[in-house]
C-alpha positions in Angstrom: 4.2 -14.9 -30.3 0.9 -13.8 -28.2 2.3 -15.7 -25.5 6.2 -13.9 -25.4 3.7 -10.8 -25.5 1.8 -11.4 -22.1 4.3 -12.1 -20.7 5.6 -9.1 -21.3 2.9 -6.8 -20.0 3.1 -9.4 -17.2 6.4 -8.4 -16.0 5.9 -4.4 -16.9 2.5 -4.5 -14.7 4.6 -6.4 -12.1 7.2 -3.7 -12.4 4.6 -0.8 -12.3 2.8 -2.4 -9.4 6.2 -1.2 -7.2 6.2 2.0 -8.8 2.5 2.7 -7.9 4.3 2.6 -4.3 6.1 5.5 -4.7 3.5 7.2 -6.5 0.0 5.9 -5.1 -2.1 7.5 -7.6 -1.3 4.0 -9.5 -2.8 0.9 -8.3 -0.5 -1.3 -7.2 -2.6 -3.9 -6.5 -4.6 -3.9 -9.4 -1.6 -4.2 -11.5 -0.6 -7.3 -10.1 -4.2 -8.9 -10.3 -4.6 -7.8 -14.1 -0.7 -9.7 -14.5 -2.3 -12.7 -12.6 -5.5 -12.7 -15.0 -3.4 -11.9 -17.8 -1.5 -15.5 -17.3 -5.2 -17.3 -16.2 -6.9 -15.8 -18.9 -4.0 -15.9 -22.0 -1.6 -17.9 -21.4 -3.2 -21.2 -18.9 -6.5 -21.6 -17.1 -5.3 -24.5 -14.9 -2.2 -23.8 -12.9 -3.5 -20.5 -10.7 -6.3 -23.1 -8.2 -8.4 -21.6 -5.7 -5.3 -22.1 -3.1 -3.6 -19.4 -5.1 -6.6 -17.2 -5.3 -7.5 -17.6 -1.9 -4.2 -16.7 -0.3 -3.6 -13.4 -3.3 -7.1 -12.2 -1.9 -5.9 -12.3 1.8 -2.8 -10.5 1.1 -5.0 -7.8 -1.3 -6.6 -7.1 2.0 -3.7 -6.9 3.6 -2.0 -4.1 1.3 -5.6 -2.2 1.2 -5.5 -1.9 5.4 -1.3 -1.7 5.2 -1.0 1.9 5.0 -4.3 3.4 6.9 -3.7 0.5 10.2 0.6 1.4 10.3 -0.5 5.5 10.0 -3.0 5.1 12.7 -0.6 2.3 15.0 2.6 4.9 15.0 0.4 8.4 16.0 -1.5 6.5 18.8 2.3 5.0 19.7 3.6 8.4 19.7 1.2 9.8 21.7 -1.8 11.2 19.1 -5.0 11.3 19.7 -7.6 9.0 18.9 -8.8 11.8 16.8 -5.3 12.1 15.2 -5.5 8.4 14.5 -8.1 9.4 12.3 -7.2 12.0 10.8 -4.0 10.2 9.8 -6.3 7.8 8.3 -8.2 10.2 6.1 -5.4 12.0 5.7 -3.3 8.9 3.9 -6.1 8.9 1.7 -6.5 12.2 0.8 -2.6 12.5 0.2 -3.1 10.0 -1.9 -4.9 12.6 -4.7 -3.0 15.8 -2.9 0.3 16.4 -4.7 1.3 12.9 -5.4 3.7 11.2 -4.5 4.6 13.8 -1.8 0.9 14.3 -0.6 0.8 10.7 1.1 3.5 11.6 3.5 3.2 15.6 3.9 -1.0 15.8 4.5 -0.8 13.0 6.9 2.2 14.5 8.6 0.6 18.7 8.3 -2.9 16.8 9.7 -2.0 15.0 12.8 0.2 18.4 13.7 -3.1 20.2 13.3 -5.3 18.1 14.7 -3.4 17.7 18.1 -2.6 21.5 18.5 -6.3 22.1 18.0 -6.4 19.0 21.6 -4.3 22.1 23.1 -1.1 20.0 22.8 2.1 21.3 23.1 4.2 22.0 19.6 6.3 19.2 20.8 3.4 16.8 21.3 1.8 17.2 18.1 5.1 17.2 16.1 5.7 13.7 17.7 2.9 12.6 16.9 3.4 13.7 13.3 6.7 12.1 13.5 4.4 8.9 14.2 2.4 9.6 11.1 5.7 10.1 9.1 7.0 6.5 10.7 3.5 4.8 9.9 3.7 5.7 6.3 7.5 4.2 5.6 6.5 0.9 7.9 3.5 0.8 5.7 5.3 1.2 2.8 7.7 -1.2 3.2 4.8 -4.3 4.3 3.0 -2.9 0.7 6.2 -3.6 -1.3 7.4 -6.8 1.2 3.8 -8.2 0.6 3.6 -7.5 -3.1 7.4 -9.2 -3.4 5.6 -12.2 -1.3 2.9 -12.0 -4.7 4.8 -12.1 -7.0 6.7 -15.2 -5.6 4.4 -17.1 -5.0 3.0 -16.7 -8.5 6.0 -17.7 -9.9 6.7 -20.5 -7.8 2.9 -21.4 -8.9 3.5 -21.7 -12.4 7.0 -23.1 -12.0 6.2 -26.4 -10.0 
């Protein structure tokens, strides 16, 4: 019976984990690693080997960096500033905590427009390169949930074989 419910809060963290995101004030991540401890921890110590943990850290990384490296890629691409890189980057994280879910996408975007009309760009300019910002975020978002998917998967095919 303890078993059937761990695995239960196993899949609903899994489940959450792709909600947190859409709404970034939960952590995504996290979720998935407390589902992963769950099984280690409750249901059986031996299948998850250092293999397992090894590649989940790598891909932990990868989500962490996912959203501030896409955000800072597409403004430089679309002509921003290096200081509108950065801003994007504090900005992703500032959205975060601003108006979720919206503030991830709208104070990166409202930044990077600021910030490159204070570098005497044109409107134009700085819009594009918010349009970079806006394009970072989605790419970013999709590698989170593709690389989450990838977790998951692998978890399962670790427990199954």
């Amino acid at each position: 019976m303890i078993e059937i419910i761990i695995w239960i809060l196993i899949v609903a963290l899994f489940i959450l984990s792709f909600v947190g995101v859409i709404y970034p004030i939960i952590p995504s991540v996290l979720l998935i690693w407390i589902g992963f401890l769950l099984y280690q921890f409750g249901i059986n110590g031996d299948e998850l080997g250092f293999i397992f943990w090894t590649i989940m850290v790598i891909f932990t990384i990868i989500l962490f960096v996912a959203d501030i490296v896409a955000n800072s890629y597409f403004v430089k691409k679309f002509g921003g500033s290096k200081w509108g890189e950065r801003g994007a980057a504090i900005a992703v994280i500032i959205g975060s905590f601003v108006i979720p879910p919206f503030g991830i996408i709208i104070i990166p975007f409202v930044a990077v427009l600021i910030i490159e009309m204070l570098q005497k760009r044109t409107f134009q300019e700085a819009f594009k390169a918010s349009i970079g910002s806006l394009l970072g975020f989605l790419s970013g978002t999709f590698a989170k949930v593709f690389v989450q998917i990838i977790m998951i998967i692998l978890f399962i095919i670790n427990i199954i074989f």
